[in-house]
Structures are given as structure tokens and as C-alpha cells.
FIDODREN-106762 format. One line per field, with one value per residue: residue number from 0; residue in three letters; x, y, z of N, C-alpha, C in turn. Coordinates in steps of 0.1 Angstrom, whole numbers, padded with zeros to 4 digits. Atoms other than C-alpha are relative to their C-alpha. Example, Ala and Ser with C-alpha at 12.3 -4.5 7.8 and 13.67 -1.06 7.14 Angstrom:
BEGIN
resi 0,1
resn ala,ser
n.east 0009,-0009
n.north -0012,-0011
n.up 0000,0000
ca.east 0123,0137
ca.north -0045,-0011
ca.up 0078,0071
c.east 0009,-0008
c.north 0012,0011
c.up 0000,0008
END
This chain:
BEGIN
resi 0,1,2,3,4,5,6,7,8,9,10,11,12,13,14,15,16,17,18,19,20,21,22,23,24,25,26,27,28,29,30,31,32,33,34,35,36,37,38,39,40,41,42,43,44,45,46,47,48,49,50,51,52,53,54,55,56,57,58,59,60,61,62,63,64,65,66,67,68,69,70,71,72,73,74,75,76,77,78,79,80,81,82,83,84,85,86,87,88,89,90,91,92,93,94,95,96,97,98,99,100,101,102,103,104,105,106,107,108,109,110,111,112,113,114,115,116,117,118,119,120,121,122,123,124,125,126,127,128,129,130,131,132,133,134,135,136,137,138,139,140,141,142,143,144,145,146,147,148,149,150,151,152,153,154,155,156,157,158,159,160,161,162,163,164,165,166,167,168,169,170,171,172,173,174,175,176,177,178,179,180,181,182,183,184,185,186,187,188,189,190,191,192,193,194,195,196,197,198,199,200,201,202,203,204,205,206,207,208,209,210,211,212,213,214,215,216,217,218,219,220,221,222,223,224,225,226,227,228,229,230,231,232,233,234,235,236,237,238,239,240,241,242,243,244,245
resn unk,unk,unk,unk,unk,unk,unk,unk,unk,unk,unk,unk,unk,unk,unk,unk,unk,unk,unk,unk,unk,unk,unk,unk,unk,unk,unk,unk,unk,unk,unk,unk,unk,unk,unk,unk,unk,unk,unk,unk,unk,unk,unk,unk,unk,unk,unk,unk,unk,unk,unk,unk,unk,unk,unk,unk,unk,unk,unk,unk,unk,unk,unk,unk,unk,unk,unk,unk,unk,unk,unk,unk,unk,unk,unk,unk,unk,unk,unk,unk,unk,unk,unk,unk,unk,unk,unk,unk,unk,unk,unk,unk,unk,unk,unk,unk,unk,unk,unk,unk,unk,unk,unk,unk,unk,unk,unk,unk,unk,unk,unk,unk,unk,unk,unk,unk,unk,unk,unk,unk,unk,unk,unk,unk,unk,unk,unk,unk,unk,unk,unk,unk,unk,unk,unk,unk,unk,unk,unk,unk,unk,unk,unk,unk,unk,unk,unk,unk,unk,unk,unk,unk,unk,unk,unk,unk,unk,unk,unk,unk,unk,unk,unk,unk,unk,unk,unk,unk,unk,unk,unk,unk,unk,unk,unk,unk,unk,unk,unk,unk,unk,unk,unk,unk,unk,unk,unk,unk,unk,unk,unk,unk,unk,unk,unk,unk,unk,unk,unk,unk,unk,unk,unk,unk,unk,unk,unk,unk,unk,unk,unk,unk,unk,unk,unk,unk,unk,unk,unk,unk,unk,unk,unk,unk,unk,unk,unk,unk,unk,unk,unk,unk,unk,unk,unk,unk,unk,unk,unk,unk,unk,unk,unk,unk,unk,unk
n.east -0001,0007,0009,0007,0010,0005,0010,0004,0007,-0001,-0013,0000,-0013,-0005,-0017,-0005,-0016,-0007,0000,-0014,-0008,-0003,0018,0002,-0009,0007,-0009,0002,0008,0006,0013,0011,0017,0013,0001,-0007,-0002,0000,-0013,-0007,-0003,-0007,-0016,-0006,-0006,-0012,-0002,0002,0005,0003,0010,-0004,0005,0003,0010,0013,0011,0006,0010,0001,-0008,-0012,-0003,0003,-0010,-0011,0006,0004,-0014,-0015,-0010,-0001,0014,-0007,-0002,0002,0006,-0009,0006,-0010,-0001,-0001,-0014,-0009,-0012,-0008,0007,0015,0013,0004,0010,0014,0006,-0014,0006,0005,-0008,0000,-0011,-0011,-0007,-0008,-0008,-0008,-0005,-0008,-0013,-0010,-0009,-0014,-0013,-0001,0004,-0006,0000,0013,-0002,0018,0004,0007,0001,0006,0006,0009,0002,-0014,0001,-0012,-0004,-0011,0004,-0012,-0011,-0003,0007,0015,0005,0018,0008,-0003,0006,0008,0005,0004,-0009,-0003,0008,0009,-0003,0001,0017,0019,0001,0000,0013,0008,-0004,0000,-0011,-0012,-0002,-0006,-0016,-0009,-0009,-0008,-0016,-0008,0013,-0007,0010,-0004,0010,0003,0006,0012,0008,-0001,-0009,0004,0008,-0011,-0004,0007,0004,-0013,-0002,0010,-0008,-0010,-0002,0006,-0008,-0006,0000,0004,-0015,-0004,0005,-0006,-0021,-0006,-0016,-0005,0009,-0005,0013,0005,0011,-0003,-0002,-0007,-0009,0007,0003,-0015,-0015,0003,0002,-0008,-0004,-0010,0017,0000,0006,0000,0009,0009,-0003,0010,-0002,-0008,0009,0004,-0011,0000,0012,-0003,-0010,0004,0012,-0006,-0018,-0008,0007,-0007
n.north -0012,-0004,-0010,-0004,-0011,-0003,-0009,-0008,-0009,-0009,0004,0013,0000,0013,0009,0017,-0001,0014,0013,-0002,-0015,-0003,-0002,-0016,-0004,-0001,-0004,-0012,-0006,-0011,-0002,-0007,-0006,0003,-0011,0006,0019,0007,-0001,0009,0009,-0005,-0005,0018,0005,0008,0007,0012,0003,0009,0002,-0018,0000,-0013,-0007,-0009,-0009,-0006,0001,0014,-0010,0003,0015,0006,-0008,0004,0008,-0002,-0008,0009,0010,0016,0004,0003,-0012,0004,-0011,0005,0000,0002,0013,0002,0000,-0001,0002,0005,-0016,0005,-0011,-0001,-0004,0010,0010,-0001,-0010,-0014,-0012,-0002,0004,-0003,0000,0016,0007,-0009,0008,0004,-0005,-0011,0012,0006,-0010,-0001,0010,0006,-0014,-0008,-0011,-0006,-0003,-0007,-0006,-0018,-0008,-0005,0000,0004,0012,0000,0015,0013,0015,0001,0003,0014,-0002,-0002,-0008,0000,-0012,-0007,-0008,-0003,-0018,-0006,-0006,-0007,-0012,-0001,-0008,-0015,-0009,-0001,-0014,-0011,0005,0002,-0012,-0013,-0008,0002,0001,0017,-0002,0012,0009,-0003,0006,-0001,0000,0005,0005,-0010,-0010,-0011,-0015,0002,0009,0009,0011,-0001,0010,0017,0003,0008,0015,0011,0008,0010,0015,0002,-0001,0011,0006,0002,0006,0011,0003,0000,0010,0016,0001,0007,-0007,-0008,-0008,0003,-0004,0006,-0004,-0014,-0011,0008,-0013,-0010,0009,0007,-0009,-0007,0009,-0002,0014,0005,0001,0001,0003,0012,-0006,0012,0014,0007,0006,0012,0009,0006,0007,0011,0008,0003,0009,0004,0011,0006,-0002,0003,-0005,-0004
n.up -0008,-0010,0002,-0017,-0001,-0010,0005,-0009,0003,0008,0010,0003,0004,0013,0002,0009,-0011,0002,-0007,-0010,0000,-0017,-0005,0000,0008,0006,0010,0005,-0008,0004,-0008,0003,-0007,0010,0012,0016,-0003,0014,-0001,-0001,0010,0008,-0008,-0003,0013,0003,-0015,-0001,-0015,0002,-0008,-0003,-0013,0001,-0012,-0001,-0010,0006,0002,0006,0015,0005,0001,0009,0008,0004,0006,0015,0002,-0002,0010,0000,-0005,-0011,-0014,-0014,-0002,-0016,-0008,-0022,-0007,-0013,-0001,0010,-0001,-0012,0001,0000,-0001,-0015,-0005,-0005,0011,0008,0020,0000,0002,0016,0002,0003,-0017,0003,0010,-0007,-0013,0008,0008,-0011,-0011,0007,-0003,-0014,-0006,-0016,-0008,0002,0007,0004,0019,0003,0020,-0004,0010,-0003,-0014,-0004,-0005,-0004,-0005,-0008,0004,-0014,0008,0004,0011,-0001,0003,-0009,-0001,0009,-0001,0009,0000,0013,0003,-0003,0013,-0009,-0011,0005,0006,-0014,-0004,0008,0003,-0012,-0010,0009,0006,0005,0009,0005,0006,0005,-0004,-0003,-0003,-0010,-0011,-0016,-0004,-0013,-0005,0011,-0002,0007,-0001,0008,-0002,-0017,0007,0003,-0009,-0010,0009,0001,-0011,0001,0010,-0004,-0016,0000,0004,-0013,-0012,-0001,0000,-0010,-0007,0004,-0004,0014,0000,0021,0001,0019,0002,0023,0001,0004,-0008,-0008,0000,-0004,-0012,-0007,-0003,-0011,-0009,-0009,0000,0013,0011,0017,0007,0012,0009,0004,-0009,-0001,0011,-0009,-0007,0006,0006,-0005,-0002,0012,-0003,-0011,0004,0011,-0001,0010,0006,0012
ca.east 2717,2699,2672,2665,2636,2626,2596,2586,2565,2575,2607,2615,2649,2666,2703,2716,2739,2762,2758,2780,2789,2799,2765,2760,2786,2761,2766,2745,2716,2690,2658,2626,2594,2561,2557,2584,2577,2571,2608,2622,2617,2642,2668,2668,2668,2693,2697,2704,2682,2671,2652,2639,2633,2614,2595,2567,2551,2534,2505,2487,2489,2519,2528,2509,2524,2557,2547,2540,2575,2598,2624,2617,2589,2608,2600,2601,2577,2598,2582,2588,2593,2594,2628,2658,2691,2700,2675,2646,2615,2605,2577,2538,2528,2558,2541,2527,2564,2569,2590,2612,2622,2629,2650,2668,2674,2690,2710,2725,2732,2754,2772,2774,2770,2776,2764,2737,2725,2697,2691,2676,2661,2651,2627,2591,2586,2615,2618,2643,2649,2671,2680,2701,2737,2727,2702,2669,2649,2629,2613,2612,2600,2577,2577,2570,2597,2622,2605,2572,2575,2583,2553,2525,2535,2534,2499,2484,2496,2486,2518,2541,2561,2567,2603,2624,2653,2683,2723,2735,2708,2716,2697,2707,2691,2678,2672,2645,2616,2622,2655,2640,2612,2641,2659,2632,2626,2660,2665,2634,2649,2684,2668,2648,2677,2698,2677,2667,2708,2708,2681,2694,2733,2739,2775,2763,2742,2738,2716,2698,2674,2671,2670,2700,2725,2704,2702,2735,2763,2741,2739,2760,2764,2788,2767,2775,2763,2750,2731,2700,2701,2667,2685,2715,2688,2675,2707,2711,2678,2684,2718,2706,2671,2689,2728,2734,2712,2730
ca.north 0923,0934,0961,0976,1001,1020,1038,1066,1091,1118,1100,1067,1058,1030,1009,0985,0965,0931,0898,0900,0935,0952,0966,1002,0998,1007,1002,1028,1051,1076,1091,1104,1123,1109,1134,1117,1081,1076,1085,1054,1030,1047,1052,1006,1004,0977,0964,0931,0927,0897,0903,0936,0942,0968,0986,1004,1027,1046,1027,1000,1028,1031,0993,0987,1014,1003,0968,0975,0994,0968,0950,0919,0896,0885,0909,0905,0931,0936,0930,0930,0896,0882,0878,0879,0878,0869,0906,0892,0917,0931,0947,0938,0928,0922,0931,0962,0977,0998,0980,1005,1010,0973,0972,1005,0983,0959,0976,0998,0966,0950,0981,0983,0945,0935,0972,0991,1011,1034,1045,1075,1083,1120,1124,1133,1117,1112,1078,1070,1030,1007,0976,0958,0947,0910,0921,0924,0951,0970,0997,1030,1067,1083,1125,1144,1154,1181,1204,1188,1206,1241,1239,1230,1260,1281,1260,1262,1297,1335,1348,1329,1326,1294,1288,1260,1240,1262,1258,1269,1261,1265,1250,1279,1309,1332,1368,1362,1347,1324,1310,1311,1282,1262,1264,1248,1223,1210,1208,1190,1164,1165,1166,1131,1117,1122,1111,1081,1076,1082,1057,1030,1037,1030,1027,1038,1060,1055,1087,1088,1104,1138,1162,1138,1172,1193,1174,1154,1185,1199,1165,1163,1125,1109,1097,1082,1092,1067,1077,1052,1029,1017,1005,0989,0971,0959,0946,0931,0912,0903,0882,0869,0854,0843,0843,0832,0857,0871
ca.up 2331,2362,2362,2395,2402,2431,2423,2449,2453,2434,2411,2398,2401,2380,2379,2353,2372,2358,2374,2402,2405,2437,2456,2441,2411,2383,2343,2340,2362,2361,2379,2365,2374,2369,2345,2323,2331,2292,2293,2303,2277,2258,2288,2286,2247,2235,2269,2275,2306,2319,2348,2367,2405,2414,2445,2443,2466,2443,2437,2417,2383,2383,2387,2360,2339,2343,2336,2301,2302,2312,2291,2304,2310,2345,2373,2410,2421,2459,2486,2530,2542,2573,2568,2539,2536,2573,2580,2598,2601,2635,2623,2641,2605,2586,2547,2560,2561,2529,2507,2497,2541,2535,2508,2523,2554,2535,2516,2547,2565,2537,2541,2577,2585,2625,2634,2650,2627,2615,2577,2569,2533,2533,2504,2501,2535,2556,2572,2598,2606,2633,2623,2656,2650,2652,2621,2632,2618,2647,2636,2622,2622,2598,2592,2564,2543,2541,2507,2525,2557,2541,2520,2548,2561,2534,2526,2561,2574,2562,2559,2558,2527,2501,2501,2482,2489,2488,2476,2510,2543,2582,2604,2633,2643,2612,2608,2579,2574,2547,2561,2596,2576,2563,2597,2616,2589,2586,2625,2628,2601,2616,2652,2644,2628,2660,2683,2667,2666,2702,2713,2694,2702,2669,2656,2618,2606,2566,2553,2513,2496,2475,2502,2519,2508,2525,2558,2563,2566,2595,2614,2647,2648,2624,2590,2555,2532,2503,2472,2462,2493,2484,2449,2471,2487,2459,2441,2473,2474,2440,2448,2475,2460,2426,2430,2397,2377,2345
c.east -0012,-0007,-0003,-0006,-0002,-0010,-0007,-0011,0000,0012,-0003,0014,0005,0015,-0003,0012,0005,-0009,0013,0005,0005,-0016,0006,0008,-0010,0005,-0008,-0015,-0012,-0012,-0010,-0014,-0008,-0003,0005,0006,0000,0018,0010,0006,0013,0014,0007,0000,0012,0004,-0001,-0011,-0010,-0011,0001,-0005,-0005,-0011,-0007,-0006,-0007,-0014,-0005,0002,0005,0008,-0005,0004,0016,-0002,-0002,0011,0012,0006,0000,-0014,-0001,0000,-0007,-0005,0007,-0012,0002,-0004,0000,0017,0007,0014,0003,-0005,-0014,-0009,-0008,-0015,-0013,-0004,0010,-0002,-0006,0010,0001,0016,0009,0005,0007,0015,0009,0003,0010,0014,0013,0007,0011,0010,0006,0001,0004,-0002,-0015,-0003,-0015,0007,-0013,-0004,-0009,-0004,-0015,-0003,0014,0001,0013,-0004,0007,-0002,0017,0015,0001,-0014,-0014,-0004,-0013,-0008,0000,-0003,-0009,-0001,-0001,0018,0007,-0009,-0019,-0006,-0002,-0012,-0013,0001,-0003,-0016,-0013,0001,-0003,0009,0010,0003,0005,0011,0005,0015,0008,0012,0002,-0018,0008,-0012,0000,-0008,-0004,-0004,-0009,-0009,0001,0013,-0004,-0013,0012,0010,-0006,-0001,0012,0008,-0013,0005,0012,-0002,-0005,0008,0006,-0007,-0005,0016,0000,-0010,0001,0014,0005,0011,0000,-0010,0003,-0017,-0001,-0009,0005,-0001,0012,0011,0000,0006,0012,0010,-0008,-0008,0012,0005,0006,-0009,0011,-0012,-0006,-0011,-0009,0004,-0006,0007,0007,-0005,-0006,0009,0005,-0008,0002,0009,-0003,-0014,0004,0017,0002,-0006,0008,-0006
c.north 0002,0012,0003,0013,0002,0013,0004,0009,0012,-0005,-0010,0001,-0015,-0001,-0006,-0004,-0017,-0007,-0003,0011,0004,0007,0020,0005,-0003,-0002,0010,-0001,0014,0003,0010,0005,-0008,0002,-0010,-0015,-0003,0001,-0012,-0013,0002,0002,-0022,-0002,-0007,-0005,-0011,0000,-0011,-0003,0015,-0004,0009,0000,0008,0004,0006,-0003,-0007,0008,-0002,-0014,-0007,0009,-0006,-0014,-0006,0002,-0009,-0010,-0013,-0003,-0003,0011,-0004,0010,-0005,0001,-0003,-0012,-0003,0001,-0006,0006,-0001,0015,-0003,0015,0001,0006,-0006,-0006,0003,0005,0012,0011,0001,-0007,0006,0004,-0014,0002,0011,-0008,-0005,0002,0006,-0012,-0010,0011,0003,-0015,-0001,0011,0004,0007,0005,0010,0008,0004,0010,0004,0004,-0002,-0003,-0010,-0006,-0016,-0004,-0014,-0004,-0004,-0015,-0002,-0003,0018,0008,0007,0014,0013,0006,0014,0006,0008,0016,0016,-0004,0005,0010,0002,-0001,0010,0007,-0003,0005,0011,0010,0002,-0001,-0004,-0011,0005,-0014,0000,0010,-0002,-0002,0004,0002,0001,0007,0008,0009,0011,0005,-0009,-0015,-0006,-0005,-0013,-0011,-0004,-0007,-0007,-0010,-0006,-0009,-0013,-0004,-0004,-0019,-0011,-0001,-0006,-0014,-0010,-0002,-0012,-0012,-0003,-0004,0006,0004,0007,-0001,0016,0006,0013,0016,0014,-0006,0015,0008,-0001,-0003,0011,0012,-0009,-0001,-0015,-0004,-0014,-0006,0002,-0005,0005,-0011,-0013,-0010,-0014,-0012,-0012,-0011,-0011,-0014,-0017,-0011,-0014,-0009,-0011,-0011,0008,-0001,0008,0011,0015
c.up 0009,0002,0012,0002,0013,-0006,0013,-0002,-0010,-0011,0000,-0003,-0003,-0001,-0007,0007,-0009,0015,0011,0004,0011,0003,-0007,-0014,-0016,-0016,-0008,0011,-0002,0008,-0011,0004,-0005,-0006,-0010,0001,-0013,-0008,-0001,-0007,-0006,0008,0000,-0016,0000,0014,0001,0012,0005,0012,0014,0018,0005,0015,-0003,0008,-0003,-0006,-0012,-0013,-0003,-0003,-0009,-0018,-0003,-0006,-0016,-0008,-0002,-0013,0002,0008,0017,0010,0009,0003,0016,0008,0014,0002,0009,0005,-0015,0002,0014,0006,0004,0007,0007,-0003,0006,-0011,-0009,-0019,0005,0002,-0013,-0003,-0006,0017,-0002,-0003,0003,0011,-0006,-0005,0009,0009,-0007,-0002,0013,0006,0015,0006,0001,-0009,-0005,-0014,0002,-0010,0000,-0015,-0001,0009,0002,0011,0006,0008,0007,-0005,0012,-0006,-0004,-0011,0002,0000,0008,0000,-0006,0002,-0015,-0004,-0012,-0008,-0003,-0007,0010,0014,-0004,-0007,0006,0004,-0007,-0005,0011,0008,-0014,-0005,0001,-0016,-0008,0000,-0005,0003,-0005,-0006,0011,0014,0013,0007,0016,0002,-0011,0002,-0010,0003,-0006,0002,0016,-0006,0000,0015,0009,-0003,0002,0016,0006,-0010,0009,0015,0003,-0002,0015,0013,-0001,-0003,0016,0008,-0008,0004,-0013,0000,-0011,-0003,-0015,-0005,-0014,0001,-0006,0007,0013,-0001,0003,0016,0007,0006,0013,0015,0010,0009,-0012,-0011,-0011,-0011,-0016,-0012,0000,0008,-0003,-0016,0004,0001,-0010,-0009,0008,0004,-0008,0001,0010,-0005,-0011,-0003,-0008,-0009,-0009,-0007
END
């Protein structure tokens, strides 16, 4: 069995997946805080698992934390390549993209293959990618994410007020303070998305990430959206480096 990590800034999200599986068809899933990274051991008990793949953005710590964690001695710590799977890497220094944007590329283009397309994953920061339709990866944007946004303000201004993420947001005109915060936040996310839709012409738009159900139902370009692309990405990597991997 297949172990796939995407370890982010603020979570750590985790698939077990068969050998062969379809991309995203999990036999089981889960995310956790840093807080309750001593957690996880216990979510892979009894687990056949034979080799793990994992991304880390979070820093040499934690990479050495999990490390210690894992079920198997076989891990592919991920990393951006020049090129993989048929997904060559436009960036100026091709290891200095993060390898969870990567492996989000990836993933969005085995679901989109033969399409422009840009992948957005909307969580502590929010990072919006093109990758062309004949699969070159050219680049990307970088902005602070969506709960990140609302609380610089609330950090960096007198009076305005902390607010959190919401059931029900609109990203329109407000007649408070505190939805008049989230309305500028979320069209600033939705506005970045779109227009890095519009200067690529993309025909897909794939958009992730824990503030993705925030975001997406107040976008004005047509969107899928995919839960744990960066995981996709990784399943895909996975099949792709060792096809026959059990």
C-alpha cells in the first residue's frame, strides 16, 4: 500500500491508496494539525504500507518528525523536477518551486490532460498556477491566504475587527464591518483566480485547498472543484516513478 503525505503549513494531510487505484480513490484519509502530529502513527497502525511519498513545506523539523513516524523505511521525500510525467518545469530554477505547487500541477493535469489550465490551492497562502495544454508548467502566483488576509487586518489596523471564516460569505457590497473584511478578502482571492484564468485562456480551472468552499461558489469563471490535489499529485508521481509499486 501507498502512503501519501502532503505536509503544509498549518495541516498534514495523508491517503492510503492500492496499487493501481484510480487518482484520488482513497482506502482511507485524514488531516491533522501540527499540534496532533503525534496523532498519526496510530491513524497507519496495521497498515500494510510499503512505501510513503511525501511533500514537505514545513520545514526540516517536521521532516524529521515524520521520519521517525512512518511505516516504512521507503520514502520518497517529493521533490520539483525539471520535468515528470510528460510535465516539464518552466520555472527559472526548477527545485526552487514548492513541491507541494508541483505535485498540485501534476495532479490537475492528469485530470484535465491536453488543457490550459491553472490550479488554485487556497490554504494558508493561496497559490494560483498555469500549466500550457501541451504541459509545460509556466508559472504561478503567490498571495496570502484567505483566514490570512482577514487577520493582517485585524493584526495591523486599530479598529478593525478579527473575523473567521464563516458558513455563508459574499464577496459583494456589505453593510458591516466584519462581512465588509471577508468581502474584500474573498474578492481579492476570487479576483486573482480569475484573472490568472483570463491571461492564460485556460479551458480548466481545478481549485483545492481548505478555504477552496469559501472561494469557489463566488468565482465567475467555470472551476472544479477537487479536494487534496497536492495528494492526486502525488499518487500520480508515485505511478509514474514506480508503476509497479504494491
Amino acid at each position: 500500500m501507498l502512503l501519501l503525505i502532503d505536509a503544509g503549513n498549518t495541516r498534514i494531510k495523508w491517503a492510503l491508496a492500492e496499487s493501481g487505484a484510480p487518482l484520488g480513490q482513497w482506502v482511507d484519509a485524514g488531516a491533522v494539525s501540527h499540534a496532533e502530529l503525534n496523532y498519526l502513527p496510530a491513524c497507519w497502525q496495521g497498515r500494510r504500507v510499503v512505501r510513503a511519498v511525501v511533500a514537505n513545506v514545513a520545514g526540516a523539523k517536521l521532516r524529521d518528525q515524520l521520519q521517525l513516524m512512518l511505516p516504512t523505511t521507503t520514502i520518497d521525500w517529493f521533490a520539483s523536477l525539471p520535468q515528470l510525467d510528460g510535465m516539464r518545469n518552466g520555472y527559472r530554477n526548477p527545485g526552487q518551486l514548492g513541491c507541494d505547487r508541483f505535485a498540485a500541477a501534476l495532479g490537475a493535469r492528469a485530470l484535465a490532460p491536453g488543457q490550459a489550465l491553472v490550479v488554485a490551492t487556497c490554504g494558508t497562502a493561496t497559490t494560483i498556477d498555469a500549466v500550457s495544454a501541451d504541459g509545460r508548467f509556466l508559472g504561478g502566483m503567490i498571495l496570502p491566504g484567505l483566514g490570512l488576509m482577514a487577520a493582517s487586518l485585524a493584526r495591523n489596523t486599530a479598529q478593525l475587527p478579527s473575523v473567521e471564516l464563516g458558513k455563508t460569505l459574499t464577496a459583494g457590497f456589505a453593510d458591516n464591518t466584519d462581512d465588509a473584511i471577508m468581502a474584500g478578502c474573498l474578492s481579492a482571492q476570487a479576483g486573482a483566480i480569475e484573472r490568472a484564468c483570463a491571461l492564460h485562456r485556460a479551458q480548466a480551472c481545478i481549485v483545492s485547498g481548505g478555504a477552496a468552499p469559501f472561494i469557489a461558489p463566488v468565482l465567475t469563471v467555470a472551476h472544479r472543484m477537487v479536494d487534496n490535489i497536492v495528494l492526486i499529485g502525488l499518487q500520480r508521481a508515485a505511478a509514474a516513478s514506480h508503476p509497479t509499486t504494491g
